[in-house]
VOLOPA-359727 format. One line per 8 residues: their letters; for each residue x, y, z of N, C-alpha, C. Coordinates in Angstrom, 2 decimals. Example, Ala and Ser with C-alpha at 12.3 -4.5 7.8 and 13.67 -1.06 7.14 Angstrom:
<atoms>
AS	13.19:-5.69:7.80:12.30:-4.50:7.80:13.20:-3.30:7.80  12.85:-2.25:7.08:13.67:-1.06:7.14:12.90:0.03:7.87
</atoms>
This chain:
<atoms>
XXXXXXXX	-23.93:-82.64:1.63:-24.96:-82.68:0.61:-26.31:-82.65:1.29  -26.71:-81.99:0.81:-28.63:-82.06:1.36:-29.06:-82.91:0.52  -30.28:-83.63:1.55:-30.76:-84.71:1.39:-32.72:-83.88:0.60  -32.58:-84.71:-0.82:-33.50:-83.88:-1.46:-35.00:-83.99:-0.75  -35.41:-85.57:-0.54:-36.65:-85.33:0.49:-36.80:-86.63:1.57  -37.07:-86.03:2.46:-36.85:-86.72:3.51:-38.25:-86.98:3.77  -39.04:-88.48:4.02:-40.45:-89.08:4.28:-40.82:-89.08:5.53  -39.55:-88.73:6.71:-39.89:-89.02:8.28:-39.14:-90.31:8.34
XXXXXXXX	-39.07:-91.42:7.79:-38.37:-92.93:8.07:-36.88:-92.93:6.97  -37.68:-92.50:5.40:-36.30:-92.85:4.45:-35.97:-91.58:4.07  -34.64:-91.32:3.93:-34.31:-90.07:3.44:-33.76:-90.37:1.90  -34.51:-90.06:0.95:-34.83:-90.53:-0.72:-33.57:-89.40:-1.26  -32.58:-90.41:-1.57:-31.55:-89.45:-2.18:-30.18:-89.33:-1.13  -30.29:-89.83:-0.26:-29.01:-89.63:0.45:-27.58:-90.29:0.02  -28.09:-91.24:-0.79:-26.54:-91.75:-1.11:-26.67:-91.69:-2.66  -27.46:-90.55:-3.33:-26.85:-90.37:-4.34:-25.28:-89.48:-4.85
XXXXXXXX	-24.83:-90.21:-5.41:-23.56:-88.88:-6.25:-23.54:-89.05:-7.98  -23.56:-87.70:-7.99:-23.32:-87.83:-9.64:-22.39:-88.34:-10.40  -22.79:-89.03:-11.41:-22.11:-89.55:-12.13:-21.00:-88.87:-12.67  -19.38:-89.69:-12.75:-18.31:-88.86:-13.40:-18.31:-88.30:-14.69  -17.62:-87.36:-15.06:-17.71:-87.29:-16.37:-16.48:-87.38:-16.99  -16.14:-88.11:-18.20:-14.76:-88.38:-18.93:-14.91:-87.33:-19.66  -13.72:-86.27:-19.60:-13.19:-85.58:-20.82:-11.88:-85.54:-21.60  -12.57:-85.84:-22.29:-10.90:-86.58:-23.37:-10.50:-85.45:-24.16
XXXXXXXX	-9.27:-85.03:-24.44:-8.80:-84.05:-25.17:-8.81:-85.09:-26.68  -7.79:-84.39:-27.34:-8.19:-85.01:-28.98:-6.59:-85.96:-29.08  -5.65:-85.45:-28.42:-4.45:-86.96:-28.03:-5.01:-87.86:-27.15  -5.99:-87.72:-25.71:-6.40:-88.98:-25.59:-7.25:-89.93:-26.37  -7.92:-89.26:-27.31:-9.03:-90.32:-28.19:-8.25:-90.73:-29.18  -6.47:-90.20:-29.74:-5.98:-90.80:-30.79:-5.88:-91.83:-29.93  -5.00:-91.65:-28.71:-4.10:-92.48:-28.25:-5.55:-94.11:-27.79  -6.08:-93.69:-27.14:-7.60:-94.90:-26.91:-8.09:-95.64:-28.39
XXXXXXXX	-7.66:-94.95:-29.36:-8.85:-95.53:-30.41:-7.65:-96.33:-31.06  -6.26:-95.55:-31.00:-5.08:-96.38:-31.48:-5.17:-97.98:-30.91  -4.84:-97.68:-29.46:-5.37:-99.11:-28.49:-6.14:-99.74:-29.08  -7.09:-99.47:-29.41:-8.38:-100.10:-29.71:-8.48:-101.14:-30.95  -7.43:-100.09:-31.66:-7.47:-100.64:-32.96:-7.97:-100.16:-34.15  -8.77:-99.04:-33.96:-9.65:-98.24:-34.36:-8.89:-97.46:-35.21  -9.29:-97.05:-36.95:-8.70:-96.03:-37.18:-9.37:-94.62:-37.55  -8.86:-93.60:-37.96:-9.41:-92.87:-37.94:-10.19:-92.54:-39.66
XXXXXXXX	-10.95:-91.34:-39.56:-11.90:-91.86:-40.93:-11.72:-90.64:-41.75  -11.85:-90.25:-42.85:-10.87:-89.94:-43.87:-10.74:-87.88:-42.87  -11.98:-87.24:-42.77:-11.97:-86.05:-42.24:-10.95:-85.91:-41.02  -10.44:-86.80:-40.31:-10.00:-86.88:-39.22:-8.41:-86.77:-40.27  -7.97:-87.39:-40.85:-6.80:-87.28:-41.08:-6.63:-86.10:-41.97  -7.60:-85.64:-42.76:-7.22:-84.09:-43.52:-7.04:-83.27:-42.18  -7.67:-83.54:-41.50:-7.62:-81.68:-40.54:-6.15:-82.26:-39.76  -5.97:-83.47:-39.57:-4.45:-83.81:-39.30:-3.27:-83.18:-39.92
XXXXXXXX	-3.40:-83.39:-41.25:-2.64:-83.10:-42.28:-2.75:-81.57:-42.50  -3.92:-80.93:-42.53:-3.64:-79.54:-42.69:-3.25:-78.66:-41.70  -3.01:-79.39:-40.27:-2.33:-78.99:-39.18:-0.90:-79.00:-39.78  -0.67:-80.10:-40.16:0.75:-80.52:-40.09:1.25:-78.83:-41.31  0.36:-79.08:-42.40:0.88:-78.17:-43.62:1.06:-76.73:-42.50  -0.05:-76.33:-42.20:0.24:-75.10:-41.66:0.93:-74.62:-40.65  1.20:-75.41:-40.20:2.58:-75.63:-39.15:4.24:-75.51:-40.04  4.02:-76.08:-40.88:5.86:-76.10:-41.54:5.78:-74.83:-42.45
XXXXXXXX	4.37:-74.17:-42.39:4.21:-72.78:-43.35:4.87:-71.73:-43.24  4.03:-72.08:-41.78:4.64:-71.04:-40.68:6.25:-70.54:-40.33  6.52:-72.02:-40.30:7.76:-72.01:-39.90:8.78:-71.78:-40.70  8.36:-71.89:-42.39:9.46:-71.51:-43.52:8.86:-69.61:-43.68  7.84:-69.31:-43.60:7.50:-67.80:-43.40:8.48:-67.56:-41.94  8.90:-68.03:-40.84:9.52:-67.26:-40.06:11.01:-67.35:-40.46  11.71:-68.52:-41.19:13.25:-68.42:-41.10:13.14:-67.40:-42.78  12.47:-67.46:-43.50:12.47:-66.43:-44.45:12.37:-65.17:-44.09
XXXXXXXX	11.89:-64.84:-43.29:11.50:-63.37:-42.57:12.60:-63.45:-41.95  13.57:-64.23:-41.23:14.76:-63.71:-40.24:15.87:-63.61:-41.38  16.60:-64.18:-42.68:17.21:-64.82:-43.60:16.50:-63.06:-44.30  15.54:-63.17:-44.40:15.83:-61.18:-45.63:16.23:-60.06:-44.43  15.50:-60.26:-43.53:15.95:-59.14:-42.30:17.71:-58.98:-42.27  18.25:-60.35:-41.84:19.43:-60.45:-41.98:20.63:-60.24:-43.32  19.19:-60.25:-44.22:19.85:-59.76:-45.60:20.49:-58.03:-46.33  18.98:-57.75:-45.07:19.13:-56.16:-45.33:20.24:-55.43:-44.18
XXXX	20.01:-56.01:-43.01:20.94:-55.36:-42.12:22.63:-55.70:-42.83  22.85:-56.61:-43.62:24.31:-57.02:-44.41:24.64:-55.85:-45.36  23.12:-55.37:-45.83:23.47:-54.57:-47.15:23.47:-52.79:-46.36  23.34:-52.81:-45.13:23.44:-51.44:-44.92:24.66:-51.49:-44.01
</atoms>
């Protein structure tokens, strides 16, 4: 690291280091605020919930899409 300015006696800045930085994904802040005790506040649980919906959407649009595919290859 270079030393930002040096006076001739003190060198001003030599034992600085930057401060860490915490980055929390969005399971570590459930999992910390759970700890905590903390709950979450009403927006936090819709976009929860509309994860959850569009997730099992998905997933009844794909076994429906394999279930007619498989319907038509029966009928030919």
């Amino acid at each position: 690291m270079s030393v930002p300015y040096n006076t001739g006696k003190v060198k001003i800045g030599s034992k600085y280091v930057p401060p860490k930085r915490n980055y929390m994904d969005e399971d570590s802040e459930l999992i910390q605020s759970a700890m905590l005790g903390q709950t979450m506040d009403f927006n936090e649980r819709k976009d929860g919930l509309m994860d959850v919906v569009c997730k099992l959407l998905i997933i009844f649009i794909v076994i429906l899409f394999a279930f007619l595919i498989n319907w038509i290859i029966a009928r030919t």
